[in-house]
N, CA, C and O atoms as CSV, one atom per row, in Angstrom:
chain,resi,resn,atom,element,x,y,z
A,1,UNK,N,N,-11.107,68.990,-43.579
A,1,UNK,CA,C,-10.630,70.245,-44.119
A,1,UNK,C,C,-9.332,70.010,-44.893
A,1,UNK,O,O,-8.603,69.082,-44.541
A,2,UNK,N,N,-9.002,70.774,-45.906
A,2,UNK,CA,C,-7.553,70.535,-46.642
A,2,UNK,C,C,-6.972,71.987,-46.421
A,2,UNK,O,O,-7.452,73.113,-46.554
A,3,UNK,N,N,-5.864,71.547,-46.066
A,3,UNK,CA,C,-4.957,72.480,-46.014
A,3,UNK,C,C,-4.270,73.280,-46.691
A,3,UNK,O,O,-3.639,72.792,-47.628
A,4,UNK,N,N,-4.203,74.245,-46.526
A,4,UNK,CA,C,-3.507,75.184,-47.598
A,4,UNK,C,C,-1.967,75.522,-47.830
A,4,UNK,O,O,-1.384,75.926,-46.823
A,5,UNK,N,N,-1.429,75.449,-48.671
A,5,UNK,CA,C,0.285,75.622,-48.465
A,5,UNK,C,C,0.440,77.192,-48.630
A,5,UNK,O,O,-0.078,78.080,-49.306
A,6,UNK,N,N,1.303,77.083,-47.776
A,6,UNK,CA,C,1.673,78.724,-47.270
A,6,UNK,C,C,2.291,79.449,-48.935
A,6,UNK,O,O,2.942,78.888,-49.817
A,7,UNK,N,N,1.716,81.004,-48.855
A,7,UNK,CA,C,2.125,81.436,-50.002
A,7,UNK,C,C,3.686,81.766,-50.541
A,7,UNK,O,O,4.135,82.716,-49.900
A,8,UNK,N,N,4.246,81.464,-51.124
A,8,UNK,CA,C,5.976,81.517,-51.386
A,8,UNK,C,C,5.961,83.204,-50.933
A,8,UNK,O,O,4.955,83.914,-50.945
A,9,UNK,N,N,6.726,83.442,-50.714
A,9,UNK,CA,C,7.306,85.053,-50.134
A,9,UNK,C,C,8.733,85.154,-50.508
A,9,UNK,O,O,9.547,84.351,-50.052
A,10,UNK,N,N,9.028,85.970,-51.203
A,10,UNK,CA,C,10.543,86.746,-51.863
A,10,UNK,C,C,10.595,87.878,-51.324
A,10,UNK,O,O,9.699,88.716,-51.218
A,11,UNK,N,N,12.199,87.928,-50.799
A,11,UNK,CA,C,12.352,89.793,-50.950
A,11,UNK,C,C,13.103,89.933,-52.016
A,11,UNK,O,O,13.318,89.130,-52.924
A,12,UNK,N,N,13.718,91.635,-51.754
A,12,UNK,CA,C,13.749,91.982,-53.234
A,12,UNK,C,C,14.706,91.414,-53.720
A,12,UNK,O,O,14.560,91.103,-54.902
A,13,UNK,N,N,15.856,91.095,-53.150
A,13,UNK,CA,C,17.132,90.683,-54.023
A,13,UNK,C,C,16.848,88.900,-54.405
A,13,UNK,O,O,17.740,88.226,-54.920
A,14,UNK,N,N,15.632,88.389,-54.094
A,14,UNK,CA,C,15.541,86.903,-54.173
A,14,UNK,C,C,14.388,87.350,-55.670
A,14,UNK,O,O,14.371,86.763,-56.753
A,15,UNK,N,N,13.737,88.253,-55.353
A,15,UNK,CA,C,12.729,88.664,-56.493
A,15,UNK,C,C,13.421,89.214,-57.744
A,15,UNK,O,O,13.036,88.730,-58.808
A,16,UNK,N,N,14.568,90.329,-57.798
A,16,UNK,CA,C,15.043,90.560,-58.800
A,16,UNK,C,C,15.527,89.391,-59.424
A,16,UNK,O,O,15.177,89.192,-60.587
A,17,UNK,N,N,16.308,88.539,-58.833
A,17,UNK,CA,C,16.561,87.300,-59.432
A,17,UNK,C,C,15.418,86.535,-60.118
A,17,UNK,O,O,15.597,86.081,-61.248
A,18,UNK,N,N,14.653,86.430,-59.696
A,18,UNK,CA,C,13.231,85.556,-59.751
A,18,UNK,C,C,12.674,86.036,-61.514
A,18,UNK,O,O,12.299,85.382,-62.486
A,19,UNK,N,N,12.845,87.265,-61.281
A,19,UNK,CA,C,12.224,87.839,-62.485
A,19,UNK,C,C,13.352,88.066,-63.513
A,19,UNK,O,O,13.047,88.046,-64.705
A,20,UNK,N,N,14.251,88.216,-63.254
A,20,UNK,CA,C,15.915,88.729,-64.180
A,20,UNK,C,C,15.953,90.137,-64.020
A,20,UNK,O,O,16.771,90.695,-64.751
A,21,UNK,N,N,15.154,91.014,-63.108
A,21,UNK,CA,C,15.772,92.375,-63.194
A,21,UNK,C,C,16.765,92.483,-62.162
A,21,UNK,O,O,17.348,91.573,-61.571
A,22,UNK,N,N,16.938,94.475,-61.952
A,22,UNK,CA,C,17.971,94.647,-60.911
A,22,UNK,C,C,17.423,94.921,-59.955
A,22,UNK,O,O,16.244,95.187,-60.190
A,23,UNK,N,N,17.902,95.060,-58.122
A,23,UNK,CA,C,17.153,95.459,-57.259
A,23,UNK,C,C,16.457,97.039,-57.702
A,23,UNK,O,O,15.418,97.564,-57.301
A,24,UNK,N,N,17.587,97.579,-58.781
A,24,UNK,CA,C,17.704,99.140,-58.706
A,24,UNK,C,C,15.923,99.328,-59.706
A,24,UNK,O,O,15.041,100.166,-59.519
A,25,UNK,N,N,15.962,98.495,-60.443
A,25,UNK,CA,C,14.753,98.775,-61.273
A,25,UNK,C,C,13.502,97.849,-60.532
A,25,UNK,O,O,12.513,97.810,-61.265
A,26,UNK,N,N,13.366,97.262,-59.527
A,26,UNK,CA,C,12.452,97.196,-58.697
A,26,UNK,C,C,12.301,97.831,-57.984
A,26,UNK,O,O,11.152,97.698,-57.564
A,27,UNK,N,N,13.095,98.950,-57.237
A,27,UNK,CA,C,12.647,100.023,-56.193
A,27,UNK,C,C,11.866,101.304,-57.637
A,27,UNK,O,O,10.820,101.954,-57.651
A,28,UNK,N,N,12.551,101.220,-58.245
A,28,UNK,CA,C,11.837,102.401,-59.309
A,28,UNK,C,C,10.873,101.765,-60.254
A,28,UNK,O,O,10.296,102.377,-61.153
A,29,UNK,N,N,10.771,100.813,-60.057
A,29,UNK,CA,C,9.101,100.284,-60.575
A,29,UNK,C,C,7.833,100.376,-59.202
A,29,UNK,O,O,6.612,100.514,-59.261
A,30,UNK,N,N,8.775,100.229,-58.024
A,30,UNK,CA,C,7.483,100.673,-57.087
A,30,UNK,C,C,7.143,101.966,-56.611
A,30,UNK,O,O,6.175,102.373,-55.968
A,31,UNK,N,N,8.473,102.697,-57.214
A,31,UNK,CA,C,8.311,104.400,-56.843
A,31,UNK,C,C,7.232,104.775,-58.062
A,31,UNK,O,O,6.460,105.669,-57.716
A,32,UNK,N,N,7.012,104.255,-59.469
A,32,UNK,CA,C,6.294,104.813,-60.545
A,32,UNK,C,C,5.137,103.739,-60.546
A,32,UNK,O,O,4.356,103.879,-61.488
A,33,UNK,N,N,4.870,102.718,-59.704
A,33,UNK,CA,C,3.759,102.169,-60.017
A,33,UNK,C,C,3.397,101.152,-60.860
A,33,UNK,O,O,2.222,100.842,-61.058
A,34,UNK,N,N,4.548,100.498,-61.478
A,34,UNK,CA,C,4.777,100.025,-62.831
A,34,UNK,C,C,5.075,98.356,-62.880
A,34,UNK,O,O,4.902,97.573,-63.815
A,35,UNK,N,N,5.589,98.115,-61.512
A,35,UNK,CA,C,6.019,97.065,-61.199
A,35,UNK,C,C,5.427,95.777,-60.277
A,35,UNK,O,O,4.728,96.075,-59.308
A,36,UNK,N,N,5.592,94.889,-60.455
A,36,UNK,CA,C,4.858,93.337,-59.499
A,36,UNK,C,C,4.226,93.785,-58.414
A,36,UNK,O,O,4.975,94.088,-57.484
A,37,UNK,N,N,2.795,93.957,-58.200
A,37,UNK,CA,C,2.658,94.090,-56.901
A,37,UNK,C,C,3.603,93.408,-55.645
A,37,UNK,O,O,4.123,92.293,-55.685
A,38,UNK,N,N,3.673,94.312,-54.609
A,38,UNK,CA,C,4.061,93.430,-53.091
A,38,UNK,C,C,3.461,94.133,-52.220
A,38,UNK,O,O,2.635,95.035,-52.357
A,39,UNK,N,N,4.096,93.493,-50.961
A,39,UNK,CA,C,3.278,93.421,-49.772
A,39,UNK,C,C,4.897,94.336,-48.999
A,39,UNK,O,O,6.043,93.906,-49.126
A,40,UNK,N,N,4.406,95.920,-48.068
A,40,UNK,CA,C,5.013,95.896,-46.941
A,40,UNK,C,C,5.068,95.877,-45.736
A,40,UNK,O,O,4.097,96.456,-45.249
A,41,UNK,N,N,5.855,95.421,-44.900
A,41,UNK,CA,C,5.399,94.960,-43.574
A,41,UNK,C,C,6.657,95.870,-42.785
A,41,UNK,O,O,7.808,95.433,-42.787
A,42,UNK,N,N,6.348,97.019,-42.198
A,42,UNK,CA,C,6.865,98.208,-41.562
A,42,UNK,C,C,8.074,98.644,-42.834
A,42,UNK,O,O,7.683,99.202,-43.860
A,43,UNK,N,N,9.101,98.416,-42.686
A,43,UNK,CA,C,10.077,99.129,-44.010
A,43,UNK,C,C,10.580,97.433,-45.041
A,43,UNK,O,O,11.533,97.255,-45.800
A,44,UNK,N,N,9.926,96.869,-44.790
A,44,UNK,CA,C,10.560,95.386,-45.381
A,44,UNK,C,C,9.286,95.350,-46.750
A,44,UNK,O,O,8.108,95.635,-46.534
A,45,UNK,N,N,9.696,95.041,-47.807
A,45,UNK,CA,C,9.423,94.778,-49.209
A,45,UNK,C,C,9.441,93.135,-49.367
A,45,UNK,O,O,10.516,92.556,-49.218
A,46,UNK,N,N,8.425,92.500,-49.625
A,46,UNK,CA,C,8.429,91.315,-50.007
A,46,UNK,C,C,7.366,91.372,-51.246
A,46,UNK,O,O,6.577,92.267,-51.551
A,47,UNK,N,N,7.654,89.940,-51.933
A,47,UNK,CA,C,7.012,90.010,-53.370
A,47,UNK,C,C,6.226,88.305,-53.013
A,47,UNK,O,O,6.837,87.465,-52.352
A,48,UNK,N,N,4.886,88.063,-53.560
A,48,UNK,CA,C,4.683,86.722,-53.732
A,48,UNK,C,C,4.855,86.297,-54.937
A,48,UNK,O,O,4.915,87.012,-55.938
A,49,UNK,N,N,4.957,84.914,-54.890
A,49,UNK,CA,C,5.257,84.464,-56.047
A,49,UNK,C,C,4.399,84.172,-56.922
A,49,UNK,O,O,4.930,83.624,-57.888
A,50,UNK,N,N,3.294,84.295,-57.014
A,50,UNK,CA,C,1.933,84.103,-57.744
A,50,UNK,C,C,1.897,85.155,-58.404
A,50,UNK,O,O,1.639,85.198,-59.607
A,51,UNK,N,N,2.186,86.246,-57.595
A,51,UNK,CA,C,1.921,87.826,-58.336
A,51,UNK,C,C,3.032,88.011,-58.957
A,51,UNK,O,O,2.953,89.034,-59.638
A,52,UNK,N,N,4.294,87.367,-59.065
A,52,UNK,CA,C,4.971,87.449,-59.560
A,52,UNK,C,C,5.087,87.127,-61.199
A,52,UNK,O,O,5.301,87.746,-62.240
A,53,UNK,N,N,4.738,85.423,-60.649
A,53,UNK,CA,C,4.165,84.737,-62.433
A,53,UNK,C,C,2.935,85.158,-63.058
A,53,UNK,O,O,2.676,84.811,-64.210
A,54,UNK,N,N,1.969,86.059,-62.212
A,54,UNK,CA,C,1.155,86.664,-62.748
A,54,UNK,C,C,2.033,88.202,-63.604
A,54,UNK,O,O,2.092,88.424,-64.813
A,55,UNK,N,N,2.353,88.666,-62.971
A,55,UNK,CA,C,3.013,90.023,-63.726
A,55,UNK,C,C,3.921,89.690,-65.039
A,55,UNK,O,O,4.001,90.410,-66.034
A,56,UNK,N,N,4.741,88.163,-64.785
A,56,UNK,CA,C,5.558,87.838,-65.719
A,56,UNK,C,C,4.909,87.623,-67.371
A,56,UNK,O,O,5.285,87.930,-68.502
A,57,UNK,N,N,3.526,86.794,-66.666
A,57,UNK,CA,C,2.841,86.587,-67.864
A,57,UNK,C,C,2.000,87.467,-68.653
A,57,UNK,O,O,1.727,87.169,-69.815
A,58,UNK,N,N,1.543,88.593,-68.078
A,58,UNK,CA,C,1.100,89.895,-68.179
A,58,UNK,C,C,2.133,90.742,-70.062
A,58,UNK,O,O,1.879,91.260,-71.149
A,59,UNK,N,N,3.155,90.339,-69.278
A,59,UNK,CA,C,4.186,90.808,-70.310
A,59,UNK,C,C,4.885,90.433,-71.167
A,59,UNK,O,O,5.772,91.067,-71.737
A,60,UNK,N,N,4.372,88.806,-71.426
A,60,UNK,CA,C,4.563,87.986,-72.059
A,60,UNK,C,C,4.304,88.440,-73.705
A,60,UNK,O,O,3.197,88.908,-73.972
A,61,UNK,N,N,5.156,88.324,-74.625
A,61,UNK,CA,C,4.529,89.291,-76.188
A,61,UNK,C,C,4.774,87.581,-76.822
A,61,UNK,O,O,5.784,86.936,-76.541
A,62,UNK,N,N,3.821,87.124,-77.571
A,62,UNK,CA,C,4.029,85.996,-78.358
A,62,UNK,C,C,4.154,86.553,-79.808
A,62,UNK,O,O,3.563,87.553,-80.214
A,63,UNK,N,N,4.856,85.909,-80.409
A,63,UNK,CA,C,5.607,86.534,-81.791
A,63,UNK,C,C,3.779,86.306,-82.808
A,63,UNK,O,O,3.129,85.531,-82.107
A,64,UNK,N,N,3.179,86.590,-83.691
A,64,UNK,CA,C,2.551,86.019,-84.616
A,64,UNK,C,C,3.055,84.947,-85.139
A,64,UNK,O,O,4.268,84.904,-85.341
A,65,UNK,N,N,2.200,83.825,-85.476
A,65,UNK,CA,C,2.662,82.408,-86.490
A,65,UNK,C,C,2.443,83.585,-88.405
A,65,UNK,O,O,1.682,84.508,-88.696
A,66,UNK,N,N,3.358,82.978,-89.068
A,66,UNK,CA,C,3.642,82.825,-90.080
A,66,UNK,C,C,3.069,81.829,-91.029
A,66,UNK,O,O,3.539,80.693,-90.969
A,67,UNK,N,N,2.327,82.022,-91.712
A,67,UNK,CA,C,1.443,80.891,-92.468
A,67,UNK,C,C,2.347,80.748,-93.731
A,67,UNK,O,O,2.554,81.731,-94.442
A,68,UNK,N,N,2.850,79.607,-93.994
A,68,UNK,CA,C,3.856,79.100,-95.206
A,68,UNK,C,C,2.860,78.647,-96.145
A,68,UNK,O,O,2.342,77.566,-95.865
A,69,UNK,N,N,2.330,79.444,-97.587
A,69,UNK,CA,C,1.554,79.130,-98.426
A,69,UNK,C,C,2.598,78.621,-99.583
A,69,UNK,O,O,2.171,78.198,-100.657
């Protein structure tokens, strides 16, 4: 059998960092729905980190290339 490595787990002030926001606009991205999924476990907020680089890349805008004729 191969083993699985445990999933990274952030709370919020390790997650706002993680992502560059503030704690203040991660509680109001989960009050409107808008923000990284997480997981709560009785009043505690944690974020994984998969869903994290998943959400990051989600919002990722790549500029158009410019064709030099």
């Amino acid at each position: 059998m191969s083993e699985q490595k445990p999933m990274q787990i952030l709370n919020e002030a390790d997650t706002a960092q993680y992502i560059g926001m503030s704690r203040a606009w991660l509680r109001m991205a989960r009050m409107r729905r808008i923000g990284p999924p997480y997981i709560r476990i009785a009043s505690s907020i944690r974020y994984a980190v998969p869903d994290l680089d998943k959400f990051l890349e989600t919002h990722r805008i790549k500029p158009k290339q410019i064709s030099r004729n």
